[in-house]
N, C-alpha and C positions, 0 to 999 in steps of 0.2 A: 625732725628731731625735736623735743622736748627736753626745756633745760630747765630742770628744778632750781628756782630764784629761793627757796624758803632756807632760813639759816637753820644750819645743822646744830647749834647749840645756843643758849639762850644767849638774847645780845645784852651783855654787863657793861656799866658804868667803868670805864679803869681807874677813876678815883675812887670810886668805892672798894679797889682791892687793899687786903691790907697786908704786909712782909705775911708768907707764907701759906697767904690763901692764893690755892692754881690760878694760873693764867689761861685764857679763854683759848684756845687754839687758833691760831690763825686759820682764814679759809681763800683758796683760790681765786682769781677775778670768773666771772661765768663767761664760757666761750659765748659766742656768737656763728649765728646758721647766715648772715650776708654774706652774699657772692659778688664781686671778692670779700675773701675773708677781709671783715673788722678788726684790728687787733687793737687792744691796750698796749702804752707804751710798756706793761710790765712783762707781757706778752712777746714781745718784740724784742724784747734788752735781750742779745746775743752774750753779752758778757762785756769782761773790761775788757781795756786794749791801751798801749801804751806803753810806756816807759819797762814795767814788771813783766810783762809779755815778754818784752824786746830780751832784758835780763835774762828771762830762764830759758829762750832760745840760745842764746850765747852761751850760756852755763852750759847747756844739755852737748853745744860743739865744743869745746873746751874741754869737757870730759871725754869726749868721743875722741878728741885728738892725743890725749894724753892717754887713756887705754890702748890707741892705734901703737902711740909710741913706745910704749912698755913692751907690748906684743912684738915688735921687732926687736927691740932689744933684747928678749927673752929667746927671738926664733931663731937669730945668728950671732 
């Protein structure tokens, strides 16, 4: 497999932009054909994890239980 390395738009100075002139697109890291796969750590970053995970699991049962309890109180 063949990985086009050429940049897909011209490569700008970012001081030379000024308030209002577009910004250049960002571009992807180039995968890599090594077996085992290569990766960039950008590549690899599964996501956050932590504190705000932990949060919106508890949120998501806190609601689950407070819908459960409505629904009984509603059923008898």
């Amino acid at each position: 497999m063949t990985v086009d390395t050429r940049p897909r738009v011209p490569v700008q100075d970012p001081g030379q932009l000024r308030g209002g002139d577009p910004i250049p697109p960002m571009r992807a890291d180039d995968h890599s054909d090594a077996d085992p796969a290569v990766e960039t750590p950008v590549e690899a970053r599964q996501g956050f994890l932590g504190r705000p995970v932990l949060m919106v699991l508890v949120g998501g049962l806190v609601l689950a239980m407070v819908a459960w309890v409505g629904v009984e109180m509603l059923a008898y």
